[in-house]
C-alpha positions as CSV (number, residue, x, y, z in Angstrom):
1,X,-12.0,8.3,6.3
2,X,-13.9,11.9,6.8
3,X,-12.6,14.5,5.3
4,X,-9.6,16.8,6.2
5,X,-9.1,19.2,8.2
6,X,-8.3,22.5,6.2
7,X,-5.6,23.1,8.1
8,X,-3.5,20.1,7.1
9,X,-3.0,22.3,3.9
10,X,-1.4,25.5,5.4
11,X,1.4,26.7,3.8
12,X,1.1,30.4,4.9
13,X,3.7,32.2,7.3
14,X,3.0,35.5,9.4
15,X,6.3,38.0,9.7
16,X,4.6,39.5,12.7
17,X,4.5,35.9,14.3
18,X,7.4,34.1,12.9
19,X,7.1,31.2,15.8
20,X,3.3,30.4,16.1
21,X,3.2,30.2,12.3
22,X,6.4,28.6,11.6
23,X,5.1,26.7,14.0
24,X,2.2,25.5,12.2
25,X,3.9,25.6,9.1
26,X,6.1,23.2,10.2
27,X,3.1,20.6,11.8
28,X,1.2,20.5,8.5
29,X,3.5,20.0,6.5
30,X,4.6,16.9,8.9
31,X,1.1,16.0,8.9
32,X,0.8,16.0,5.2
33,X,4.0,13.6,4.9
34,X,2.9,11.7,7.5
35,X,-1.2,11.3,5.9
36,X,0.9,10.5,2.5
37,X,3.4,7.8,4.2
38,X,0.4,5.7,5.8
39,X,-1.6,5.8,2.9
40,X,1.4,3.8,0.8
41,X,0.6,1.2,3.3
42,X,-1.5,-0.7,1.2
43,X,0.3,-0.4,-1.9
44,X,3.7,-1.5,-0.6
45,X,4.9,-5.1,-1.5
46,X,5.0,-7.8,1.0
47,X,8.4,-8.1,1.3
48,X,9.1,-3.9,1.5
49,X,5.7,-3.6,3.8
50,X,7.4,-6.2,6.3
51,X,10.8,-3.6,6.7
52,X,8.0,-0.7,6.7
53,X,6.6,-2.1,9.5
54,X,10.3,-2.9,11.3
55,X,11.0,0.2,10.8
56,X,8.2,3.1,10.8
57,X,6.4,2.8,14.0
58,X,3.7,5.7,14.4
59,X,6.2,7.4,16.6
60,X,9.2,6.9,14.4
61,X,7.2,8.1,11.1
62,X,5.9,11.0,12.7
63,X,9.8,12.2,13.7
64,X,10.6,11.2,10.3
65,X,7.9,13.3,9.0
66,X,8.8,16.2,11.3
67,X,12.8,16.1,10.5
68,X,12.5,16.0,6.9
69,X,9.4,18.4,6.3
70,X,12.0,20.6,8.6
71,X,15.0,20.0,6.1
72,X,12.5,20.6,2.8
73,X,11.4,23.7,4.6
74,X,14.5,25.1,5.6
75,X,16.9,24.8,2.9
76,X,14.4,24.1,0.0
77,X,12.0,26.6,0.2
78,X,13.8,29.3,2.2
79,X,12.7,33.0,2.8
80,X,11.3,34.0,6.2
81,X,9.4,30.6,6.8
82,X,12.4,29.1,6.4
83,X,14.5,31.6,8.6
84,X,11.4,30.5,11.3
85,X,12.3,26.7,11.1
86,X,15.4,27.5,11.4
87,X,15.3,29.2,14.1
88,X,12.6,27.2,16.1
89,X,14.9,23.7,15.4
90,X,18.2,25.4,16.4
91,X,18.2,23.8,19.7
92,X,17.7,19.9,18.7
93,X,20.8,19.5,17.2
94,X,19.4,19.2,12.9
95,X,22.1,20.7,11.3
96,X,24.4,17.9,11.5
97,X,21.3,15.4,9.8
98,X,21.1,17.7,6.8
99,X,23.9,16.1,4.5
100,X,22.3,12.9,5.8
101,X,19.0,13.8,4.4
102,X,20.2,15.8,1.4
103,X,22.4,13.1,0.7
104,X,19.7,10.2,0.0
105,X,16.3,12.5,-0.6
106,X,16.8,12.7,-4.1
107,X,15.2,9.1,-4.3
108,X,12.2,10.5,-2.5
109,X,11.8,13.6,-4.2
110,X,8.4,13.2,-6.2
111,X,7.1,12.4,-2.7
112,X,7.9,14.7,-1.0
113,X,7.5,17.5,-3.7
114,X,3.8,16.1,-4.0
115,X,3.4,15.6,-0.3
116,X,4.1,19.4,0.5
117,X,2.2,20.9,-2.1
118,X,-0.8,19.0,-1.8
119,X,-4.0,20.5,-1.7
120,X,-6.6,17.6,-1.2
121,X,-6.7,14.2,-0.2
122,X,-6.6,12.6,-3.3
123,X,-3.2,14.4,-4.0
124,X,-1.4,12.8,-0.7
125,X,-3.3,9.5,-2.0
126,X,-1.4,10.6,-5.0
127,X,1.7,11.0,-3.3
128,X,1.5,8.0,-1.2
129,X,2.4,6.0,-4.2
130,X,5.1,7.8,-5.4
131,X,6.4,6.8,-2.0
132,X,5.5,3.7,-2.4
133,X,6.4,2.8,-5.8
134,X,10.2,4.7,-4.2
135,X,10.2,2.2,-1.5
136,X,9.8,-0.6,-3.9
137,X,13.0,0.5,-5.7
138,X,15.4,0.4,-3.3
139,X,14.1,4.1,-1.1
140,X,13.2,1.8,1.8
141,X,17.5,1.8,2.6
142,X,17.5,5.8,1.5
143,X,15.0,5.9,4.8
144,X,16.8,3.5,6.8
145,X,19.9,5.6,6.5
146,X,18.0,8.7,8.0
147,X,15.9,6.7,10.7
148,X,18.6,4.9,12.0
149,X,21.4,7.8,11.8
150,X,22.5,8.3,15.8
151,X,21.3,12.4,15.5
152,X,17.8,11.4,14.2
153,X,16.8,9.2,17.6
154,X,17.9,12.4,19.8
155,X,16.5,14.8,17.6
156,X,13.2,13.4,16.9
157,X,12.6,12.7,20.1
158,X,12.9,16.0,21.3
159,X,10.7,17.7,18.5
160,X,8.0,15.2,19.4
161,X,8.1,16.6,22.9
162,X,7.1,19.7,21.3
163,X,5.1,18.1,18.7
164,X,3.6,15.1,20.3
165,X,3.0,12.1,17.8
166,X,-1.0,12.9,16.6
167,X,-3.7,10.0,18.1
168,X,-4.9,10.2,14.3
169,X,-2.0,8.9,13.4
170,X,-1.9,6.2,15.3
171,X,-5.4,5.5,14.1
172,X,-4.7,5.8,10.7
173,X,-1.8,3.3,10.8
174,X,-3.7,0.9,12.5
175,X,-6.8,1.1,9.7
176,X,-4.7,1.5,6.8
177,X,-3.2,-1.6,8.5
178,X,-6.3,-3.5,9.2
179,X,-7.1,-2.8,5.4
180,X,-4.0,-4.4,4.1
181,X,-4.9,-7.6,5.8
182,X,-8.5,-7.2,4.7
183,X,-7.2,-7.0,1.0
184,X,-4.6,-9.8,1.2
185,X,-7.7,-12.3,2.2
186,X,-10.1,-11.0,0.0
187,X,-7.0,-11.9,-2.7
188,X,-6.2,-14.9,-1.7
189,X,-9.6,-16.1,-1.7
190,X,-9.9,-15.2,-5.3
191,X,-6.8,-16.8,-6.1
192,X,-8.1,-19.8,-4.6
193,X,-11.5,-19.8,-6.6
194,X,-9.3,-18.8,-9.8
195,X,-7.4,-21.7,-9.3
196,X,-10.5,-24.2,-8.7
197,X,-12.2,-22.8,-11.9
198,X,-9.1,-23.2,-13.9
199,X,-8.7,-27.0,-12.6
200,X,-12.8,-27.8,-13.8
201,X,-12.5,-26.2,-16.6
202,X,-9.6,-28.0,-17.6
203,X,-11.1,-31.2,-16.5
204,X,-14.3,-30.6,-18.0
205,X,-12.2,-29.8,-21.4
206,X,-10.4,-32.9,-21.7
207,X,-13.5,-34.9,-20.9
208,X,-15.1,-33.1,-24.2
209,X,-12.3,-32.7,-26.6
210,X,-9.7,-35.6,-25.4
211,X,-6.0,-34.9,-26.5
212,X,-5.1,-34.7,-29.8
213,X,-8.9,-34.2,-30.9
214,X,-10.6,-31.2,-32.7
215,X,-13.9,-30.1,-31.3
216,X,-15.4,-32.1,-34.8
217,X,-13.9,-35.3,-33.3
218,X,-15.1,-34.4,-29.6
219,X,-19.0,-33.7,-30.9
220,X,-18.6,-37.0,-33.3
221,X,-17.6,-39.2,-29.7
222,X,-20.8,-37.7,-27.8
223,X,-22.8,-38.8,-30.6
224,X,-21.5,-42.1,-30.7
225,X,-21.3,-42.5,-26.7
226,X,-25.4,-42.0,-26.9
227,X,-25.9,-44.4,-29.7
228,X,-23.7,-47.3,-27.5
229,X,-25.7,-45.9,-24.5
230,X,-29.1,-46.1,-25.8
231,X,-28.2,-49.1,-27.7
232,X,-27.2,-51.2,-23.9
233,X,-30.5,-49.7,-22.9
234,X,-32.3,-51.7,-25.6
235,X,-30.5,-54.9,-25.2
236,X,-31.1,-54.5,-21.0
237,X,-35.3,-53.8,-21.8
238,X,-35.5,-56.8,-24.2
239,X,-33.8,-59.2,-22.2
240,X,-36.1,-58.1,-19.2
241,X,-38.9,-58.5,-21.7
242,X,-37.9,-62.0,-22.9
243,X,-36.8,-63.1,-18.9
244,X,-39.6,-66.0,-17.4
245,X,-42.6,-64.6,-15.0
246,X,-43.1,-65.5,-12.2
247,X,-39.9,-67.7,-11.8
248,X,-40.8,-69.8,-14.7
């Protein structure tokens, strides 16, 4: 993936503009959750990665992203910027989804906490395992309980009228996807050759050392399996040798 834009990692907030940079506050911090979320994609058990997929869709991660970089920046970090969310969310209706997400964010909180202050890539790599390795321990309910809440569907879907779910998104899902897959059959075949080299080289070992033999014992039988050997060969060339020509 090419590298990302700057502005995924603004944090600043303009007094003069409260909206436009609240505004943008607000959208990279979304994106940064959101980068974070589909990077955990391919470190998510099989069993948690199939309820991922039930229920994050791009659109319904990106409003999940939205709603709780909206709660982290309004009652977490505070101040102006904070004032600003506020005040641009007032008309969808949050308020009533912030007990909700209070309530069963503690589970999540390294990930987020990384998530928002990330600076680089490899930090929201960083972060996408601590979401991960939250999902795996029982988070993937904690995000159930926000995604599913009946505010959350009218909410997010009017913030992502104002902040359309990204095409890169989309496109990141579907590669970090496509990678997962691409991982689970590169695994598999190597399980598969594992296994096929652990069944020879079992067989091989108890054609050399048979049960209840030390290697001594297993070196003493090759040696005596060549002398019968070479021994049959002798008795076959000297009864050919001793055998009438010529039919007589």
């Amino acid at each position: 993936m090419a590298t990302l834009d700057p502005s995924v990692f603004y944090r600043d907030f303009a007094a003069d503009s409260p909206i436009t940079s609240g505004a943008q506050h607000l959208s990279a911090a979304a994106t940064r959750l959101a980068f974070s979320i589909v990077y955990s994609i391919t470190e998510l058990p099989d069993a948690i990665w199939q309820q991922f997929k039930e229920l994050l869709t791009p659109d319904t991660l990106w409003g999940l992203a939205l709603v709780v970089a909206a709660w982290l920046i309004a009652t977490i970090i505070g101040g102006p910027i904070g004032a600003a969310i506020n005040g641009l969310l007032a008309a969808y209706g949050l308020y009533e989804l912030w007990p909700v997400v209070k309530a069963v964010v503690g589970d999540l909180w390294a990930w987020l906490r990384t998530a928002y202050y990330a600076d680089s890539e490899d930090e929201l790599h960083a972060s996408g395992k601590h979401f991960a390795d939250a999902l795996a321990k029982g988070g993937i309910t904690t995000l159930e309980a926000i995604v599913t809440h009946r505010v959350f569907h009218g909410a997010a879907k009017k913030i992502r009228e104002r902040f359309p779910t990204p095409e890169w998104l989309r496109k990141s899902y579907a590669e970090q996807e496509t990678k997962r897959s691409s991982r689970k059959v590169d695994e598999e075949a190597k399980r598969r050759r594992r296994t096929i080299e652990e069944t020879l080289s079992s067989a091989a070992t108890s054609v050399l050392v048979p049960a209840g033999h030390g290697a001594g014992d297993a070196i003493g039988g090759i040696v005596v399996g060549g002398v019968v050997v070479a021994a049959m060969l002798a008795v076959v060339v000297g009864a050919a040798a001793m055998s009438p020509k010529g039919g007589r």
